[in-house]
Backbone bond lengths (Angstrom), bond angles and torsions (degrees), N, CA, C in turn:
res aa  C-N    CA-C-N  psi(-1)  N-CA   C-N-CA  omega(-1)  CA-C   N-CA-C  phi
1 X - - - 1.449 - - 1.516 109.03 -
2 X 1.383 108.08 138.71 1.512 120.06 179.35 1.243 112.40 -107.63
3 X 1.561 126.01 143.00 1.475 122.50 -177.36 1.745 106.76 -111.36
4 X 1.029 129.09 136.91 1.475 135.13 166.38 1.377 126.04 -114.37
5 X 1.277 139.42 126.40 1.373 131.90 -176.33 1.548 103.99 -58.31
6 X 1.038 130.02 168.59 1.672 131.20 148.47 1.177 82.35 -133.86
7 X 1.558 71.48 140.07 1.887 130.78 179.25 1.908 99.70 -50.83
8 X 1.284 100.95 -57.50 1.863 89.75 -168.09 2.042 94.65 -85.24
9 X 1.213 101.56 122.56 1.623 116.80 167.73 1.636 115.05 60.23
10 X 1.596 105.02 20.37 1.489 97.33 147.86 1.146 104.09 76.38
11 X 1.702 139.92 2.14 1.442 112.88 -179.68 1.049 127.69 -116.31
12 X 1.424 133.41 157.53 1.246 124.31 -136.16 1.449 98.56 -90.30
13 X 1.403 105.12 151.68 1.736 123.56 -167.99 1.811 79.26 -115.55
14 X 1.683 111.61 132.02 1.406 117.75 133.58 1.368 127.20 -112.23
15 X 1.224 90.37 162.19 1.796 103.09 -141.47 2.437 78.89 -132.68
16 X 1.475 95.32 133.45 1.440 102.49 161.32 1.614 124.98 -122.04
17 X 1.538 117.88 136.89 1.212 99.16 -169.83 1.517 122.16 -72.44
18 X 1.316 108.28 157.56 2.087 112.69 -173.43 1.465 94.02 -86.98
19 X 1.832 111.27 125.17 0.922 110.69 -168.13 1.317 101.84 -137.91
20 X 1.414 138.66 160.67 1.570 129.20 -178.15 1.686 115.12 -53.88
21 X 1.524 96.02 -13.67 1.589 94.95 -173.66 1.809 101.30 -103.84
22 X 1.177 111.96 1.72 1.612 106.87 179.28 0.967 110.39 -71.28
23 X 1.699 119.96 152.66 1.508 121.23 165.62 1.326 119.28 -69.90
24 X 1.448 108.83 152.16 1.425 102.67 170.00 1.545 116.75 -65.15
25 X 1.658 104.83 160.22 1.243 118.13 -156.55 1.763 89.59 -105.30
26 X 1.209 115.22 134.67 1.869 120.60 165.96 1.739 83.10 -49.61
27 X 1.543 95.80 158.37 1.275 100.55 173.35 2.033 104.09 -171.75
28 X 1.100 122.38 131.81 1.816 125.41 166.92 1.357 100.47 -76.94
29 X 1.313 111.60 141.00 1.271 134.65 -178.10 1.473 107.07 -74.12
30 X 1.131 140.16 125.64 1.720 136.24 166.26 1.456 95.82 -102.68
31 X 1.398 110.58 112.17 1.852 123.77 162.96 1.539 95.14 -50.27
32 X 1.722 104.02 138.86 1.319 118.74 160.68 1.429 108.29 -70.51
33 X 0.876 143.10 -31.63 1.576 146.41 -165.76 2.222 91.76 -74.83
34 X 1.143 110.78 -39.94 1.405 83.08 169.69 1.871 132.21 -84.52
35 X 1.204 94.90 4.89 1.148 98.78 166.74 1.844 121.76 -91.78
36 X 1.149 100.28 -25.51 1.565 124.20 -164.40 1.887 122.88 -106.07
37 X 1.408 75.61 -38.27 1.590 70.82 168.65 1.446 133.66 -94.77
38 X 1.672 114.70 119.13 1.577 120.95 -155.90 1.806 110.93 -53.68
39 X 1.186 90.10 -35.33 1.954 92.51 167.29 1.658 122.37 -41.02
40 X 1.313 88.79 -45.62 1.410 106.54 -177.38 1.475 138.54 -103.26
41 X 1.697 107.58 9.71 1.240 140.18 135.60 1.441 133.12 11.79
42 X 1.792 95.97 -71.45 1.553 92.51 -160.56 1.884 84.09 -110.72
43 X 0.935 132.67 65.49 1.201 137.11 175.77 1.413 90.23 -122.13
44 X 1.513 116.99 143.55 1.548 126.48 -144.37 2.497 77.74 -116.74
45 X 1.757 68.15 152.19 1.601 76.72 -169.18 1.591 120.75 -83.24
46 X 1.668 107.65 3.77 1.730 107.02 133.61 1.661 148.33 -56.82
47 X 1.710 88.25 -28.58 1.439 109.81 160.46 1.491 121.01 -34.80
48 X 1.992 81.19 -88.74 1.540 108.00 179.73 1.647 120.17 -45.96
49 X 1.922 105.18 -16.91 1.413 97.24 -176.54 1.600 104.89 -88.96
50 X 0.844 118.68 -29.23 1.641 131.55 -175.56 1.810 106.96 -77.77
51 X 1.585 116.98 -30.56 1.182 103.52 167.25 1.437 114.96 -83.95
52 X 1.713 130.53 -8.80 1.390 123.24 150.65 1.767 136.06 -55.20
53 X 1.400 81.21 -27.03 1.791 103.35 -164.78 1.980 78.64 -75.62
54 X 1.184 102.53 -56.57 1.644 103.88 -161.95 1.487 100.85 -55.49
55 X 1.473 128.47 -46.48 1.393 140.70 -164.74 2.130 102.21 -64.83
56 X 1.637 104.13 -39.59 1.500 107.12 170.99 1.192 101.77 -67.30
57 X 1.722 138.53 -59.64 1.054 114.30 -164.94 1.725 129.48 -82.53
58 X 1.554 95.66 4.75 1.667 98.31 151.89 1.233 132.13 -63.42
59 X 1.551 104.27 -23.87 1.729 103.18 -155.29 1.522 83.23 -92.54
60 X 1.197 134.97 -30.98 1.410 141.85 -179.83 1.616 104.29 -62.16
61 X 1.732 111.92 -47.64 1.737 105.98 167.08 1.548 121.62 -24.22
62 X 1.620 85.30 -69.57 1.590 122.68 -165.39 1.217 97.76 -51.61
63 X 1.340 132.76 -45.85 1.814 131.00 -168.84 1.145 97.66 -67.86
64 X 1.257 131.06 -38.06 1.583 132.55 -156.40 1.519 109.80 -94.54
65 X 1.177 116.42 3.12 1.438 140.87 -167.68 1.879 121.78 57.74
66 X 1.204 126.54 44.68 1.108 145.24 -137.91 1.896 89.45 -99.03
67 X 0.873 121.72 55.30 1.687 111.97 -155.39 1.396 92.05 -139.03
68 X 1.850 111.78 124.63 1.025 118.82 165.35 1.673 114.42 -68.55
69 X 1.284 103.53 158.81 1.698 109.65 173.56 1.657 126.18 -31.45
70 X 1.214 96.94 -36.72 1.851 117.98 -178.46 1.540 115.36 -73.72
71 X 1.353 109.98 -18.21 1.484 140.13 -162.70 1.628 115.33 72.08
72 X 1.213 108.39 49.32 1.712 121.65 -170.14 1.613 88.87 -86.00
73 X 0.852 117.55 159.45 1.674 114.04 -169.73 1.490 90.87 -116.58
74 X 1.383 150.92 95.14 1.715 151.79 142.13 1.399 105.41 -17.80
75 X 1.317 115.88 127.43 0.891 139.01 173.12 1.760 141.88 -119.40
76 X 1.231 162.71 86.57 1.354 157.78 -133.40 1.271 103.22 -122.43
77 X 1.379 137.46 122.24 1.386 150.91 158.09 1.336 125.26 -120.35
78 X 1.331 139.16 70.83 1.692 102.80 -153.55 2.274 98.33 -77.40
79 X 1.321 90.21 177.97 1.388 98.18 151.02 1.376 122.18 -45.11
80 X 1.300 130.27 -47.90 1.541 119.23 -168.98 1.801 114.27 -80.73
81 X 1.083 115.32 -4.73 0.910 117.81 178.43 1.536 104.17 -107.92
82 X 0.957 134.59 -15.82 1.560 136.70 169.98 1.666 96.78 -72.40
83 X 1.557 118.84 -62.96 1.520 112.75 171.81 1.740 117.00 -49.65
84 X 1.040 122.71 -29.80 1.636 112.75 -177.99 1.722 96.99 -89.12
85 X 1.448 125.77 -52.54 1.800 98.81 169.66 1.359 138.54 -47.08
86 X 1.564 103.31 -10.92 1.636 102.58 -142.62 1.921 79.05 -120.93
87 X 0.983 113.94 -14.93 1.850 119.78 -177.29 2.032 86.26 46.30
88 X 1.962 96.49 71.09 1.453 106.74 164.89 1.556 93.71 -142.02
89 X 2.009 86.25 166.96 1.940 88.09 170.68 1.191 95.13 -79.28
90 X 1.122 106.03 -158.12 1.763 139.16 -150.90 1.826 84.31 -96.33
91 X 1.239 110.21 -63.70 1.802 116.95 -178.36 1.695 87.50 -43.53
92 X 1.441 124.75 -82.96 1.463 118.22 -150.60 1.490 94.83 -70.40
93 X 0.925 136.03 23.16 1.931 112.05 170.26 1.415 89.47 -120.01
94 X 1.143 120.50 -35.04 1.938 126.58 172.37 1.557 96.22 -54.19
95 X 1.572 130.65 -78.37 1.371 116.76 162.99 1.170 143.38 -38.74
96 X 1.243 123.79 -21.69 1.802 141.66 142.35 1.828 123.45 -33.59
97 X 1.555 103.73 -57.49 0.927 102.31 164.12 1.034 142.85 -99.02
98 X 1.493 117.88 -2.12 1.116 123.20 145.42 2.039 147.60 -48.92
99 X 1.713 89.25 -33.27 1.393 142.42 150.91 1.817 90.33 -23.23
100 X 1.554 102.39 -87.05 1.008 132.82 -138.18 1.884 113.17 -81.98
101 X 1.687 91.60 -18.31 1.731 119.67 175.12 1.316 76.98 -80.82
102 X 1.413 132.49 -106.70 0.944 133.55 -134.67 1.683 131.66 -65.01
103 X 1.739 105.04 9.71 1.105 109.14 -166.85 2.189 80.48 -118.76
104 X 1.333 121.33 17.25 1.300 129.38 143.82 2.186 97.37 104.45
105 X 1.562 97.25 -28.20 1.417 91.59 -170.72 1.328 147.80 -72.00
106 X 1.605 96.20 -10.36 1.646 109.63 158.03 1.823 101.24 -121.43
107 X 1.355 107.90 159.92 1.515 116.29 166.96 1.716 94.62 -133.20
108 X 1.601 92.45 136.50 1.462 100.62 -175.14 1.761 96.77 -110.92
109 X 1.481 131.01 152.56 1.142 143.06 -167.29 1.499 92.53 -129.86
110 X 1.277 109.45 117.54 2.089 96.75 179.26 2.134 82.58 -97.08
111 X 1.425 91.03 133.45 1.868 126.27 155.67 1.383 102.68 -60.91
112 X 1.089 149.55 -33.08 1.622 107.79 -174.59 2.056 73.20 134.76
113 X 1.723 111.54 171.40 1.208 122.23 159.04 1.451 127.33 -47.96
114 X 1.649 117.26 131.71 1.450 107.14 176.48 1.371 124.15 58.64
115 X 2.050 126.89 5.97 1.162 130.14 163.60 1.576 97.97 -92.40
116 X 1.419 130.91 151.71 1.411 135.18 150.14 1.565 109.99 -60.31
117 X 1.174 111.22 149.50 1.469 126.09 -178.65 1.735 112.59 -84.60
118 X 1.433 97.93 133.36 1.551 111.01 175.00 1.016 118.49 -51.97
119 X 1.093 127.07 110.30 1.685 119.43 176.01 1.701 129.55 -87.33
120 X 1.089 158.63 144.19 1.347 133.53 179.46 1.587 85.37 -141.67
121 X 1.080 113.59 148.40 1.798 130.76 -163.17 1.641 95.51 -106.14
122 X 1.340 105.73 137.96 1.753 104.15 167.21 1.667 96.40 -127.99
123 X 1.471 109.42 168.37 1.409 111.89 145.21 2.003 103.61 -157.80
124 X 1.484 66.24 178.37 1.795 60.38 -169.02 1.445 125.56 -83.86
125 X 1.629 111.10 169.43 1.695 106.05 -126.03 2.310 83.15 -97.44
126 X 1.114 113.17 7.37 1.635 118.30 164.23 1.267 113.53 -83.94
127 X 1.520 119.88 -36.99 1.109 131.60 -167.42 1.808 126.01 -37.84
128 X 0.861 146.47 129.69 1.478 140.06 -134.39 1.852 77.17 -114.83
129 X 1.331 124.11 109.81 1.417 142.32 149.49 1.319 126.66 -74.78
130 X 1.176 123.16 141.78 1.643 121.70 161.72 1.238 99.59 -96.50
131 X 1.866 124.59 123.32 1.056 127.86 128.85 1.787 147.52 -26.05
132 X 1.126 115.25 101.58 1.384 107.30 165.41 1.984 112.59 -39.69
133 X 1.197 113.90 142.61 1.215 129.90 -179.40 2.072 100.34 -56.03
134 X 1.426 102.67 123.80 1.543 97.85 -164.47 1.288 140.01 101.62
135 X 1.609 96.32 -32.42 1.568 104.91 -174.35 1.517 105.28 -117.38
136 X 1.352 137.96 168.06 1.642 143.73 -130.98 1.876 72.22 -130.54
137 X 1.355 123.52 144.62 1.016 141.97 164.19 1.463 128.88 -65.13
């Protein structure tokens, strides 16, 4: 085990090394297509982290059966919870997803006052997917 100071109040962070015998670590998936695809380029790498967070809590939709009739997968994120993952204000996680509207890959639906907004996830239709076992990509 390795020890590191952190920067805010000095206290010590331990750190263990990754070893063939370590457990796996929880982890959000980052799509290769946002790293790779030139379209999707100048999208800032708060984006791409917030469209992972959104992409985990789809697959979590989908388990829970969260699926419109069409098989659109429903989705819930509000702003305040984009600012506490992303350690942003309210302005930069509001500009985050905006980011992410206007660069086509999420569409947000606002509910009415004081509801969180519908989310529905896109990516693009080149994009190299892994198939679920059974199903055509």
């Amino acid at each position: 085990m390795d020890g590191l100071m952190d920067g805010i109040g000095g206290q010590m962070k331990t750190f263990c090394k990754l070893t063939a015998q370590s457990p796996a670590a929880s982890y959000v998936p980052l799509p290769r297509f946002l790293l790779q695809d030139e379209a999707l380029r100048d999208i800032s790498n708060d984006a791409k982290v917030l469209y992972a967070l959104l992409l985990d809590r789809a697959s979590i939709s989908r388990q829970n059966g969260y699926v419109e009739p069409d098989g659109t997968i429903r989705l819930y994120f509000t702003l305040e919870q984009a600012q506490t993952k992303l350690h942003r204000s309210r302005q930069s996680a509001t500009r985050i997803f905006r980011e992410l509207e206007y660069s086509g890959l999420i569409i947000r639906k606002k509910q009415g006052l004081g509801k969180p907004a519908l989310i529905t996830l896109n990516y693009p239709a080149d994009a190299k997917l892994i198939a679920k076992e059974g199903e055509d990509a």
